[in-house]
N, C-alpha and C positions, 0 to 999 in steps of 0.2 A: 673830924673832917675825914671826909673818903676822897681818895683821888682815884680815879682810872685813866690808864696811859691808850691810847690806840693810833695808827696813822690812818683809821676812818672813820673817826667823827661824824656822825652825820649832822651838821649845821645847814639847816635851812636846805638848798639842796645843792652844796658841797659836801665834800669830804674835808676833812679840817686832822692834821698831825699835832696831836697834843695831847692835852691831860683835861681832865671835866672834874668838877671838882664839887663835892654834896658835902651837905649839913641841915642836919636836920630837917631831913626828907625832901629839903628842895637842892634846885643846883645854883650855886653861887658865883662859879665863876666857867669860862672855858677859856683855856689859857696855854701858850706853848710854854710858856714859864712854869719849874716844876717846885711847887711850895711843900710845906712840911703838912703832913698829914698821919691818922692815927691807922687808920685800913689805908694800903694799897695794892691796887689789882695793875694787871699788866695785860691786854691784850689786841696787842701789836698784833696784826695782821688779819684781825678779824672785824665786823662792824660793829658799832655800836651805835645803836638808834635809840630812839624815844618808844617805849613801850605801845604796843599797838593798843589799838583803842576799834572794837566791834561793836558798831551800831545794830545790829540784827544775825541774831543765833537763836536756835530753837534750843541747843543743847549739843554735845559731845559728849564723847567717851563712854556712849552706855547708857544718858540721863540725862532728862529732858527737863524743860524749865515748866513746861505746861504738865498740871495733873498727880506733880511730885511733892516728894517730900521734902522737909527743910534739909535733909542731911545729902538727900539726894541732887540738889539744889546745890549741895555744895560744893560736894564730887564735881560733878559740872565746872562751877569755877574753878577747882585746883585743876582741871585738867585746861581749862584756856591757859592758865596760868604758865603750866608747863608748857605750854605755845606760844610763848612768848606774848599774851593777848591782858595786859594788865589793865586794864578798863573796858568793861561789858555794859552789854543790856540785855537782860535775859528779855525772850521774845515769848510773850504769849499769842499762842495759837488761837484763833476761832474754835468760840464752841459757846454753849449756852453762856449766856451773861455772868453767873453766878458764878458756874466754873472758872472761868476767866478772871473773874475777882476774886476767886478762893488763890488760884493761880498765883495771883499779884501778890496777894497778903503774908502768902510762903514764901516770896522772894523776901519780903518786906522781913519778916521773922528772921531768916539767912542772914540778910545781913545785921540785923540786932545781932548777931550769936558774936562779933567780931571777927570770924572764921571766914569773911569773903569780902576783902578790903577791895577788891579791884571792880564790884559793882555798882553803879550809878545810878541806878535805878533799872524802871520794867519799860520795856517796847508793847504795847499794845497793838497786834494786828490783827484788826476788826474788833468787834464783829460787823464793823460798819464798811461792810465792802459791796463790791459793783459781781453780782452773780454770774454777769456776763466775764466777769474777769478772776472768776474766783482759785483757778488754778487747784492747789493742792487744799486749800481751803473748804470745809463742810458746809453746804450751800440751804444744811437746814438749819444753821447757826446764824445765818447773815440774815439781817435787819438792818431798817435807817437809824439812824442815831435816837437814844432813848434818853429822853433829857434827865430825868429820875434815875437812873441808872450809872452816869459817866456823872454826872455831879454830884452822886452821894460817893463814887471813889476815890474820886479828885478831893472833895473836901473833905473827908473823912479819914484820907490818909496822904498828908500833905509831904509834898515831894517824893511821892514815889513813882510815880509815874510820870516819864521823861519822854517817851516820846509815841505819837500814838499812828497806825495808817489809818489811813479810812480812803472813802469813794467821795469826791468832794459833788459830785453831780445829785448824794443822800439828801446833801447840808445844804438845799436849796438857797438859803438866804443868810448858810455861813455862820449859823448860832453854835452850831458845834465847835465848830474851828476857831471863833473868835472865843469862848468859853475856854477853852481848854491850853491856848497859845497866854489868855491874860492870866493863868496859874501857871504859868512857866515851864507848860508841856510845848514840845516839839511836835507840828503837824504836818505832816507826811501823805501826799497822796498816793495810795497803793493800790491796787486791784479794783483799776479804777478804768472805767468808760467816759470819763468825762469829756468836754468838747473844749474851746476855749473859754468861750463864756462862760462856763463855769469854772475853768480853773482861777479865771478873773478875780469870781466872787472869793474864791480859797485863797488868795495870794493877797487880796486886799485884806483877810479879813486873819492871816496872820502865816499862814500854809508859806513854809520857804525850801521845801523840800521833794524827791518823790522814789519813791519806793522802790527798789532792783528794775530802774530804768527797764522798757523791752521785753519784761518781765511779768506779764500780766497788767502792762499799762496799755491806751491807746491811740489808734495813731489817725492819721484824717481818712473821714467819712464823709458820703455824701448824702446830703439831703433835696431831693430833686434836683439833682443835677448840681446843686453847690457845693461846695470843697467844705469839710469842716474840719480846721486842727483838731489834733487830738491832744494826752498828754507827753507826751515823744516832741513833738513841735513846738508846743509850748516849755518845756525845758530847754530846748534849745534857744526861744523866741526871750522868754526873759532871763538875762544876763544874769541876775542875781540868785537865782531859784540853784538851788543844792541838788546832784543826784548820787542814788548809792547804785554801785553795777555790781553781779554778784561776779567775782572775776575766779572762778573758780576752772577755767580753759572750757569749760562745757554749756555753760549755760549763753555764753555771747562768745562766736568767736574773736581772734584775736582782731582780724580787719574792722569789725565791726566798735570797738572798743577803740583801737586808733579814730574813728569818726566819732564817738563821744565825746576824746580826749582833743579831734580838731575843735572841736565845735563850743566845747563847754570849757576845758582849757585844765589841767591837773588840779586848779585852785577849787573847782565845785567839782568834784566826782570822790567822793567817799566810797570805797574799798569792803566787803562786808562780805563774809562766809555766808550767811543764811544757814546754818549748818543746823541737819537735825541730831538726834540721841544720837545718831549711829554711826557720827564722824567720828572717823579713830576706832572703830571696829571692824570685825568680820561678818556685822549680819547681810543679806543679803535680800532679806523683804520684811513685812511687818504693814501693822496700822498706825497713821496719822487721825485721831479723831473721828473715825468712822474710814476716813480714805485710805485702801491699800494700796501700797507702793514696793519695788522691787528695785535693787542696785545693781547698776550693771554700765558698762563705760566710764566707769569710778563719777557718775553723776546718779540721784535718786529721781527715780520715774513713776508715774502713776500707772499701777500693774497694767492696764491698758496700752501703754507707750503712747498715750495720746498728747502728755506734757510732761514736764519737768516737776518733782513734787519736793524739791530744796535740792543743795549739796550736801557734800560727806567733807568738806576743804576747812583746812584750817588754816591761821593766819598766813603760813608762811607757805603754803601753795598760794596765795593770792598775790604774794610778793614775787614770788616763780611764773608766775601768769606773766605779771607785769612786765619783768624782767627780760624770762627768757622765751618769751611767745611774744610780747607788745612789742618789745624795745625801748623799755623805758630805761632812766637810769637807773640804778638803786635807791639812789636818794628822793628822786621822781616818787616812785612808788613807795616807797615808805611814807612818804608826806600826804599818801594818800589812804592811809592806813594810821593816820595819826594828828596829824596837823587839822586835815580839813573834818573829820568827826570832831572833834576836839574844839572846832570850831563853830559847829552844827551846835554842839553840846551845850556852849558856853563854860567847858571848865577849863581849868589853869594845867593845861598837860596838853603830850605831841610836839614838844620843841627841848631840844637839850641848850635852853636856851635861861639867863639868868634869872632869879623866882619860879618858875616853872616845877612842877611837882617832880621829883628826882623816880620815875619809874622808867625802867630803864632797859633795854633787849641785847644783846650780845647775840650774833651770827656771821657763820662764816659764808663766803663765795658760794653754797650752793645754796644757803636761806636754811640752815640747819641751824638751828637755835644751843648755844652752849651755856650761857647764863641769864638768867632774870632779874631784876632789881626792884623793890616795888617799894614806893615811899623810901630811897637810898639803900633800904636792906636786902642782903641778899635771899633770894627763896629757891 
């Protein structure tokens, strides 16, 4: 039995004074009654939350998930790790199909090695995106959905691929989308044009999600003179539809983010770096895929300065966004960075709450990260 003492708790989104109690990698109890245990830790006056959990990362620390090596892949996750970020999904990039599946298979290998516990599988984005919305994305890479292609990976390497973006306006009649949601991938509309009637067909056909809201999605057009939603409208139009915002202070500012947080409500807005190789570095430009980009107002830009081409943020600037730019609580914004991916995901993690996977974040009042727990252990 492990016990930790703290008077902030993060329960649900209170703070709770007491002790949390693990075994055997899950948590058992939370309890202001202080029971006998073999490990105890103490730390009163700092938080302790539920392990973050990142729906879409390109890579940190130097190392990129697209185009790497298995060890390279791995660096990568000890460095989320050491960010307090114990649950990922390495993000593949656009690029030729093949790559992108080479891509996938190295994660796939990664985590066979047992050396990157805190990975859930791979985020596929594209190569089935909206050209018009393709952002940081290589626009000789993008194509409609290729039905031989996304059904020999899916079935070929089962459960590795969890959650996928695409342009739902590609999937005219939603065979993609319904394919890939009935193998228990996540579909995500991203870098997308789409209008309502087609997010329609997406959301019937299994789509409960949409990709860095604002972010290369779209918003109402008009067609002779009539209005047409976009994707922006339609996240807010159905209630149940999930968004992720990249809350890195640069990419949305802070006003704008309070209008997400009116509209959709803390319960659907998932938290997520977007982060490429070179968060947590000093580079300062480089290639995405063919696309150059340069850093500069601590956000990555396409050396043109015409867009945004990812962040450089790691979990606990997102929690600093929230916090001390939004106004949220702490416990707010960690629930958003935990709870609702978590939820998105369908795994048993993001609540320090009883059964619940014991992975677990220690940080103090400015979101500086002092310890990690992962499956109860400390790392």
């Amino acid at each position: 039995m492990v016990r930790i003492k703290s008077d902030k708790i993060i329960v649900g989104e209170s703070l709770f004074d007491g002790y949390l109690y693990i075994q055997d990698g899950k948590i058992v109890k939370v309890s202001a009654e202080e029971l006998p245990c073999e490990e105890a830790y103490d730390y009163t006056g700092l938080y302790v939350s539920p392990g973050f959990i990142d729906l879409h990362t390109h890579g940190a620390g130097g190392y990129s998930y697209s185009n790497s090596s298995v060890e390279e892949i791995i660096a990568a996750c000890d460095f989320f790790l050491k960010h307090g970020t114990t649950c990922v999904l390495p993000t593949v990039t656009t690029d030729a199909f093949a790559a992108m599946r080479a891509s996938a298979i190295n994660v796939e290998k990664a985590m066979a090695t047992g050396k990157v516990p805190g990975v859930y599988g791979v985020h596929m984005e594209g190569p089935y995106l909206s050209k018009n919305q393709c952002g940081a994305q290589n626009t000789t890479f993008i194509t409609p959905p290729v039905k031989e292609d996304y059904e020999e990976l899916i079935l070929n390497h089962k459960d590795l691929i969890k959650r996928w973006s695409y342009a739902p306006e590609n999937d005219a009649n939603g065979e993609f989308c319904k394919f890939i949601t009935s193998h228990g991938v996540t579909a995500s509309a991203g870098h997308t044009d789409a209008i309502y009637d087609e997010m329609k067909v997406a959301i019937a056909n299994g789509c409960n999600s949409v990709t860095h809201l604002y972010s290369c999605t779209s918003t109402i057009t008009r067609d002779h003179g009539f209005r047409r939603l976009g994707v922006i409208e339609t996240a807010y139009l159905e209630e149940d539809m999930y968004v992720e915002i990249i809350a890195d202070g640069k990419h949305l500012p802070y006003d704008l983010i309070r209008l997400i947080l009116k509209n959709k409500g803390s319960d659907r807005v998932a938290l997520v770096t977007d982060s490429m190789a070179i968060a947590g570095t000093s580079v300062k430009e480089g290639n995405l895929s063919g696309t150059e980009y340069i850093v500069e107002d601590n956000v990555c830009k396409l050396k043109d300065r015409s867009a945004f081409a990812g962040s450089v943020a790691t979990a606990g600037d997102l929690i600093r966004t929230m916090v001390f730019g939004v106004g949220c609580s702490v416990p707010e914004a960690v629930k958003m960075l935990t709870k609702v991916p978590a939820e998105m995901l369908g795994v048993n993690k993001g609540q320090l709450t009883e059964g619940k996977d014991a992975d677990i974040v220690v940080f103090d009042g400015d979101i500086a990260i002092k310890q990690v727990f992962l499956a109860g252990k400390k790392v």
